[in-house]
N, C-alpha and C positions, 0 to 999 in steps of 0.2 A: 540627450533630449533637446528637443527645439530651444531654444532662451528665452520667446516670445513666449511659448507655455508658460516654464518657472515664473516668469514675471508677471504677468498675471497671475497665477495662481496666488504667487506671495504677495500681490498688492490687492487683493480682493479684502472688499472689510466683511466679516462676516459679525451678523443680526443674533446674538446669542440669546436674546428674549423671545424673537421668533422661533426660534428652535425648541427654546422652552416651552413656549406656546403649543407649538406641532408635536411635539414630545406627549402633552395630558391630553390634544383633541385625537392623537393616534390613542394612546391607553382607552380612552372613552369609548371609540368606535370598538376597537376586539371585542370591552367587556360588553359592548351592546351585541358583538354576533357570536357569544358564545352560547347564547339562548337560541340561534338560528342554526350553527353547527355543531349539534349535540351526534348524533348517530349519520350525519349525511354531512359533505366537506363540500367546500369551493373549491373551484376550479378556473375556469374563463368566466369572466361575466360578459352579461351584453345588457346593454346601457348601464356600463358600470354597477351592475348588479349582480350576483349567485344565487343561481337555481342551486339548491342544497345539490351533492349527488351523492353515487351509493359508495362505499368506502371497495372502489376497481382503479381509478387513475393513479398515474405517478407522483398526484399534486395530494394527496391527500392530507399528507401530512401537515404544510404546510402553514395550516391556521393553527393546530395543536400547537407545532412551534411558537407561534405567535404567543398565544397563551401562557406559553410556560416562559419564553422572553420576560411577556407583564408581568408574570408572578418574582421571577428573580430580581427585577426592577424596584418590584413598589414591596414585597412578601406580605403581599393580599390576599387570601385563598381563595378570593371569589376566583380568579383565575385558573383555580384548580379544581373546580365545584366538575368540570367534566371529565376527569382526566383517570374514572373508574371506567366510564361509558367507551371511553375512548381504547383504554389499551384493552379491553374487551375486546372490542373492534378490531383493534391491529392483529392483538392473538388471533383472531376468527381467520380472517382473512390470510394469516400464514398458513396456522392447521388446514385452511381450504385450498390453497392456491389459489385465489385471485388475482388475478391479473399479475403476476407475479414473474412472468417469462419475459424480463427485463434487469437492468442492472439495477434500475431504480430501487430495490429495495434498499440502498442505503442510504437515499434521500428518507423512504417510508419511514424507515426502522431507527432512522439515528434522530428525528425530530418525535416521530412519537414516543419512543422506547427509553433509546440511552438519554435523551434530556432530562425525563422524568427521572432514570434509575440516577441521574448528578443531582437532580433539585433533593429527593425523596428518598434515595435509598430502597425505591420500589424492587424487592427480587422475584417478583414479578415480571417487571419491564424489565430486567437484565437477561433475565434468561430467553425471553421471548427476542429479544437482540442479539443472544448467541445465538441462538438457532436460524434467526434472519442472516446472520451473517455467514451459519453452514452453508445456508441457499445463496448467499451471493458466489461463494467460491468453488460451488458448483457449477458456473461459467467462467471459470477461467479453462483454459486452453495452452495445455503443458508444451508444444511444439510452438506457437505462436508465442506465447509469453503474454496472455492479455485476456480481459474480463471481457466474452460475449456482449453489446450491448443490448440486443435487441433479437426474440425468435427464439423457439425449440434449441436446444442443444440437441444436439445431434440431427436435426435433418437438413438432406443432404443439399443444400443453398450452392451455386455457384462461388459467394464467395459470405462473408457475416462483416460485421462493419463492431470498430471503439469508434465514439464518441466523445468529444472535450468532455462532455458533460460528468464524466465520469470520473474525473477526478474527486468530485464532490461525492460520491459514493465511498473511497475507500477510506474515510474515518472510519466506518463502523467495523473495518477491518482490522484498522491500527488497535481500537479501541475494544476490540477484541480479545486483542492479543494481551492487552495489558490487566484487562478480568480475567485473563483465562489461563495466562502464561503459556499460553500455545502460540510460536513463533510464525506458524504455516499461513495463518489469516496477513501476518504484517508482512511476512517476504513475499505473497503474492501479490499484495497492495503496491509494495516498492516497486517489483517487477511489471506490473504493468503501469506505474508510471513513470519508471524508465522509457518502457516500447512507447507509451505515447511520447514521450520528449524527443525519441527518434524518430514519430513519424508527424504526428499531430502538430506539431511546433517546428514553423519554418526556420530557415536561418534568420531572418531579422524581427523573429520573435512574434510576430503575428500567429493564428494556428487556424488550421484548416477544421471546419466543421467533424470530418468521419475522414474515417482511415479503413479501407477495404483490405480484409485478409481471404487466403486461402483457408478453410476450413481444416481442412485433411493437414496439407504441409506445414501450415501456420505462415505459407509466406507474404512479406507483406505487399501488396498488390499498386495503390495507387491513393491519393487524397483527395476528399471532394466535399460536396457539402448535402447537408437535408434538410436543413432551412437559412442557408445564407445567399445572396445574390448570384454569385456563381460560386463554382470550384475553388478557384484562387483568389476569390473575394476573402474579407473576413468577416462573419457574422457578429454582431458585437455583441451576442450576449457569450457565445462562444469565449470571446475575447475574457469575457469577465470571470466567466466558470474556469478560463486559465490561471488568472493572476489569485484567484481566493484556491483553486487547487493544491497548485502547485506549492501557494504558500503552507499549506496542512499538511502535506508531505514534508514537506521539512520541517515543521514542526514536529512531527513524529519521529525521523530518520535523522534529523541533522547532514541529510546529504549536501553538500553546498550544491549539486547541480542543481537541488530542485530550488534552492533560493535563487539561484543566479537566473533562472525560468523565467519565475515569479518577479524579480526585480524588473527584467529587460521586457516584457510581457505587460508588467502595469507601466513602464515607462511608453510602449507604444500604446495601449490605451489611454492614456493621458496625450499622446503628441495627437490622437485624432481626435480630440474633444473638442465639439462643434462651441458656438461663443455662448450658448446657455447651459453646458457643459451637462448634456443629455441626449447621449449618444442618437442617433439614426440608427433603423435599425440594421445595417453591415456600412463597414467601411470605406465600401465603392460607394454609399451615397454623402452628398456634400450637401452648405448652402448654397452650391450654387447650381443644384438639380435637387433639391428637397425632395426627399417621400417621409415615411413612417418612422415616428420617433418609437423608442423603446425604453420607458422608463424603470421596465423590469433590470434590464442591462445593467444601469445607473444602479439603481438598488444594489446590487450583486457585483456591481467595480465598486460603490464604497464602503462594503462591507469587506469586502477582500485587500482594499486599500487599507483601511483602519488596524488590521487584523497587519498584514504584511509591514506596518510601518514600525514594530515593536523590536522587529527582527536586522532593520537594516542600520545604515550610519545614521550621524544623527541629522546630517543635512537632508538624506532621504526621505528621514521619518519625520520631518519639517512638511517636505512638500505632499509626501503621500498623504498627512493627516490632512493639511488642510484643503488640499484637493476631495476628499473623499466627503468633509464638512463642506464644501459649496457644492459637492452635488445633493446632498442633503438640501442642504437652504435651498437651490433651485426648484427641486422635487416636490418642495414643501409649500413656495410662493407660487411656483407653478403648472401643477399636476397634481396638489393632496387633494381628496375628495369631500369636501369640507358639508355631511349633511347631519342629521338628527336620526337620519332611519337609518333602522339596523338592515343587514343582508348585504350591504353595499362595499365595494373594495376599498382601498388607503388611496392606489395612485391610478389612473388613468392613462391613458396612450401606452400601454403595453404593447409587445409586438408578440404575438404568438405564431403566426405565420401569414401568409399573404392572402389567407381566407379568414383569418382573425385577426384583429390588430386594432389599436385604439379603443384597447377594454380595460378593464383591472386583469392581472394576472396576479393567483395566490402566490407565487413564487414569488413575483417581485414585491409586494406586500409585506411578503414573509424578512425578505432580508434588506426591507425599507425599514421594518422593526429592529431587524437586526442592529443593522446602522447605527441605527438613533439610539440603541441600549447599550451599544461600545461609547458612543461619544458623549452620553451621558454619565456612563456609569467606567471611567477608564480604572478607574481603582480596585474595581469588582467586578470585574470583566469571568463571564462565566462564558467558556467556549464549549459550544453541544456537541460539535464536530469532533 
C-alpha cells in the first residue's frame, strides 16, 4: 500500500459524538419511512426522495434490511411492526416470479428472509429462503462453473455475462447449506467464486465490472464493464462488492484465496481514495478531472472494510477499521440527508449510472446502516450475510 495512505488514515482524528449523533438521526429517518415502505420499496430517488415502488426491482429488499439492522441495534419492535407485510411480499413475488430472472435473488432473499429467520426464528422466512436459494442455483452453469447473472436460462445469447456483484449474492447459498446440510448450494457458491477470482479479479487486484462467457462451452470469453468508465477502468462500487465479497467467502470456506482477494482488493481501494475519502464514481476519474461521486460505493467499502478487518493481522485490522470509520464520518459531515420528512433517503450523490446519479440510492443506504451498526455495536455484531 501507498505510506501516504496509512499515514493519514492513522493520523485522522475521528468525531465519535458525531457518529453518535449520525447513528439516532439515521435510526430516526428508517423508523420515519417504515410507515412510507410498508407493501412498495425504494429504490433511486430523485431529488433525494422515493417514489414507493411495486415489490419487481433488485433493490427491494434493501430498506427491510435496514429495519431489521434497527431492530437488532436498539431491540425496538417498532422496527419489526412490518415485517408480516413484508415476507408476504417476498413469498408472493417468488411463488410468482417476479422479476426474478437475475442473480439478484440473493441480495432479495438474504435481507428480507434469512435476516429475519437470525432476528426471529421465522420458519416462515427460512423456508421461503431455501426455496429462493433452489432458484438462485438454478443459474449456475455446470460447464462454465458460474451463476448466470442476468436473462433466461437457456436462451440462446451469443454469449451471458458474472458480474462482481455477485459475490454478494452467495451467502444465501452458504447459508443454505448450513440450514439444510445439503453441500450442493455451498460448492456452487465456492465454485463460482473461484471462476470470478480467475476472471473478474485482475492481477493487481482491481476487478473488471462483467466477465462474458460462452453459454454452450462455458468458455470464458473476455472482461468488460456495464457501468464502469471503460472496460479496463474500475468501477468503484464494483471495487467495493469485491472487497465485502470476497470477504464472506471466506468466511464461509476458510479458503485463504478468498481472504488474500479481499485483503489486496480493499488495499487498492484504499490507495485510490480521493482526500474526502468518497470514492468517484470508477477509478479512471481523479481530482484532477472531477465527475460524479458515489457514496453508495463508500457505504459498501466500509462495510466490507469493518467486516474484513476481524479476519486479518492486527496491524491490518488497525488500518481497515479506522479507514472504514472515516468514510463514515465523511458520509455523515458530508452527504447524510439531514431532513424531518419521511420518504427521503440517508446519503446523497449516489451513482447509479450516467443517466442517474447524485440521488439517494437504497443500496448504499442500506449498507451506510450497515456500517454505522458494526461500528457501533462490535461486540454484537450480527452478520445477515
Amino acid at each position: 500500500m501507498n505510506i501516504l495512505d496509512v499515514s493519514r488514515i492513522l493520523d485522522y482524528t475521528v468525531d465519535e459524538k458525531l457518529l453518535e449523533t449520525y447513528f439516532e438521526k439515521m435510526l430516526a429517518s428508517i423508523d420515519k419511512n417504515m410507515d412510507v415502505f410498508i407493501e412498495k420499496y425504494p429504490h433511486v430517488s430523485t431529488g433525494n426522495k422515493y417514489v414507493p415502488k411495486d415489490n419487481k426491482d433488485w433493490t427491494s429488499s434493501f430498506f427491510v434490511g435496514m429495519a431489521y439492522l434497527a431492530f437488532h441495534a436498539t431491540k425496538d419492535d417498532r422496527f419489526l411492526r412490518n415485517s408480516e407485510v413484508w415476507l408476504k411480499s417476498f413469498n408472493n413475488r417468488l411463488e410468482n416470479n417476479i422479476g426474478l430472472d437475475n442473480h439478484d435473488i440473493g441480495f432479495l432473499y438474504t435481507l428480507s428472509c434469512v435476516a429475519l429467520y437470525k432476528l426471529t426464528d421465522s420458519e416462515k422466512a427460512k423456508m421461503t429462503a431455501i426455496k429462493a436459494a433452489d432458484r438462485l442455483i438454478s443459474r449456475y452453469n455446470k460447464r462454465g462453473k458460474f451463476i448466470q447473472a442476468w436473462g433466461s436460462i437457456g436462451v440462446r445469447y451469443p454469449n451471458v455475462k458474472i458480474i462482481i456483484d455477485c459475490m454478494m449474492n452467495l451467502p444465501l447459498l452458504y447459508w443454505a447449506t448450513e440450514v439444510t446440510g445439503d453441500e450442493n448450494y455451498a460448492e456452487i457458491a465456492k465454485t463460482h467464486a473461484i471462476t470470478s477470482s480467475q476472471t473478474l479479479v485482475r492481477e493487481d487486484a482491481s476487478v473488471y465490472h462483467t466477465y462474458m462467457f460462452d453459454p454452450i462451452s462455458g468458455r470464458a470469453i473476455e472482461g468488460g464493464t456495464h457501468q464502469g468508465k471503460y472496460d479496463e477502468s474500475t468501477w468503484a462500487r464494483g471495487q467495493a462488492w469485491c472487497v465485502y465479497g470476497f470477504t464472506l467467502s471466506y468466511i464461509y470456506t476458510k479458503d485463504p484465496l478468498f481472504l488474500d482477494i479481499a485483503i489486496r482488493s480493499a488495499e487498492y481501494y484504499i490507495d485510490n481514495l480521493p482526500k474526502d475519502y468518497v470514492h468517484y464514481w470508477d477509478f479512471a476519474v481523479s481530482e484532477l478531472a472531477p465527475e460524479m461521486k458515489d457514496s453508495s460505493a463508500a457505504s459498501i467499502g466500509a462495510a466490507g472494510l469493518l467486516e474484513l478487518s476481524k479476519y486479518v493481522d492486527e496491524e491490518r485490522a488497525r488500518l481497515f477499521d479506522k479507514c472504514a470509520t472515516i468514510i463514515l464520518q465523511e458520509l455523515c459531515q458530508g452527504y447524510f440527508i439531514d431532513t424531518n420528512d419521511s420518504g427521503y433517503g440517508l446519503l446523497r450523490e449516489g451513482f447509479y449510472s450516467l443517466k442517474k446519479y447524485d440521488e439517494a440510492m437504497s443500496w448504499g443506504d442500506y449498507f451506510f446502516v450497515e456500517a454505522m451498526c458494526k461500528l457501533k455495536n462490535k461486540e454484537n455484531d450480527l452478520l445477515f450475510w
